[in-house]
N, C-alpha and C positions, 0 to 999 in steps of 0.2 A: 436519690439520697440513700445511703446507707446508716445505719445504727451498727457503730461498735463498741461492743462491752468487754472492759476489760477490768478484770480484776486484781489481787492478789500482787502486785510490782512490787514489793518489798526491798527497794532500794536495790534494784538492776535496771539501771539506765540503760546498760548495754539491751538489755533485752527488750526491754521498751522500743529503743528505736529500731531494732530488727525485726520486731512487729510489726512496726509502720512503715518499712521498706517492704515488708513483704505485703501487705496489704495496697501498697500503692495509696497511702491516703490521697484524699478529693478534699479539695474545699470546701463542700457539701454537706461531709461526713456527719454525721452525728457521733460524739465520741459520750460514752458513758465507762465511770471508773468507779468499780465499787468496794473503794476502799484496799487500806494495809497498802498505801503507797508508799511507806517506808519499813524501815528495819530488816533486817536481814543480810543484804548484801553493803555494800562499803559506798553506795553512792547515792544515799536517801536526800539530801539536801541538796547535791544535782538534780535528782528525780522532781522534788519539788519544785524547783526553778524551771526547768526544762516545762514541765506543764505548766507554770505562771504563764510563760512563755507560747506555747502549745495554746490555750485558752484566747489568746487572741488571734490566734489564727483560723481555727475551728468554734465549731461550736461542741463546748465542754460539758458536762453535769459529773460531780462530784459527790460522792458518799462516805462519810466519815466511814472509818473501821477502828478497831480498837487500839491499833500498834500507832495511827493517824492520833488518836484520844491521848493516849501517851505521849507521844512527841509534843503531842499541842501543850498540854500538861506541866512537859520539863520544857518548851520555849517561854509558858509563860512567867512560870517560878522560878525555872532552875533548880529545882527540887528532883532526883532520880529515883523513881520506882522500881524499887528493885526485883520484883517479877520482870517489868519491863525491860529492865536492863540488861538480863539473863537472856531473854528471848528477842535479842536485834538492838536494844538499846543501847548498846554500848558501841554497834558501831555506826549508828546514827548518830552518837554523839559524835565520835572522832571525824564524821563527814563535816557537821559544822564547824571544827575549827579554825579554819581557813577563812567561816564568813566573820564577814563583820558587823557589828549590832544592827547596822540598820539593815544590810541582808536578812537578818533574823526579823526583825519587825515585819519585813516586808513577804515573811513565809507563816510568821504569828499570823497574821492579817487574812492569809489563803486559808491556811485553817478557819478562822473565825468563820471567814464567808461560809466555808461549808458545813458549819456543823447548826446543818439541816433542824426545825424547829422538832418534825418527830424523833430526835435519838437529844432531847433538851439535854444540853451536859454536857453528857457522854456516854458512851456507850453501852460501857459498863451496866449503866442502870435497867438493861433490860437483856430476857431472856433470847437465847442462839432464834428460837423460835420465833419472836415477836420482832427480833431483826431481820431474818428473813422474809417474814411475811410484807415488812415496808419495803424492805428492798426488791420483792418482787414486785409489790403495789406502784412502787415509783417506778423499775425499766418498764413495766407492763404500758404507764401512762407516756411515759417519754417514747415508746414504740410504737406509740397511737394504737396498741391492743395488738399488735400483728408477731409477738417474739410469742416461742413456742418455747 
């Protein structure tokens, strides 16, 4: 079995799956994603569907990131943060609008699942430092001790 950790997808599908073509993913696999799976590129709510989708095939662990905190934020209100919006939010919106509510419910829902009991909230509430530190503490434990 392998552990792969990926981070940072900000809404490039494209490159997602040419990860996983080049990795040859295994059934096996241990996949670990740490966070900022959207914003930035034009295809964040593909991205999130595609690993709904991905997580029943593999086995998945998820970690909220900040750009993730936001999206979840404006799925749940509909309210736009406008740092956010500046920095990928706007075209994570324009990906959603093709879905339709219950598409939306059913990516609110993927968030909820993951927003892990240490980062309570969101993320925001805690220092780059004190995020790191869990995020090392959880691949550290998810890699049974063995990532360097």
């Amino acid at each position: 079995m392998r552990t792969l950790v990926i981070g940072d997808i900000h809404g490039g599908l494209k490159g997602l799956q040419q990860v996983f073509e080049n990795v040859a993913l295994q059934k096996e696999d241990h996949l670990i994603f740490l966070g900022d799976l959207v914003d930035g590129w034009s295809e964040s709510a593909q991205v999130i569907q595609y690993l709904i989708e991905l997580e029943t095939l593999y086995n998945c662990d998820f970690i909220y990131g900040n750009h993730d905190a936001w999206c979840h934020d404006w799925l749940l209100t509909g309210e736009i943060n406008h740092i956010w919006y500046q920095h990928g939010g706007q075209s994570t919106i324009e990906s959603y609008k093709e879905l339709s509510s219950s598409e939306k419910e059913v990516h609110l829902a993927f968030f909820n699942l993951y927003n892990y009991p240490q980062f309570a909230g969101s993320l925001r509430q805690f220092s780059k430092v004190s995020c790191c530190a869990s995020v090392m503490k959880f691949v550290s434990r998810a890699c049974n001790n063995r990532c360097e």
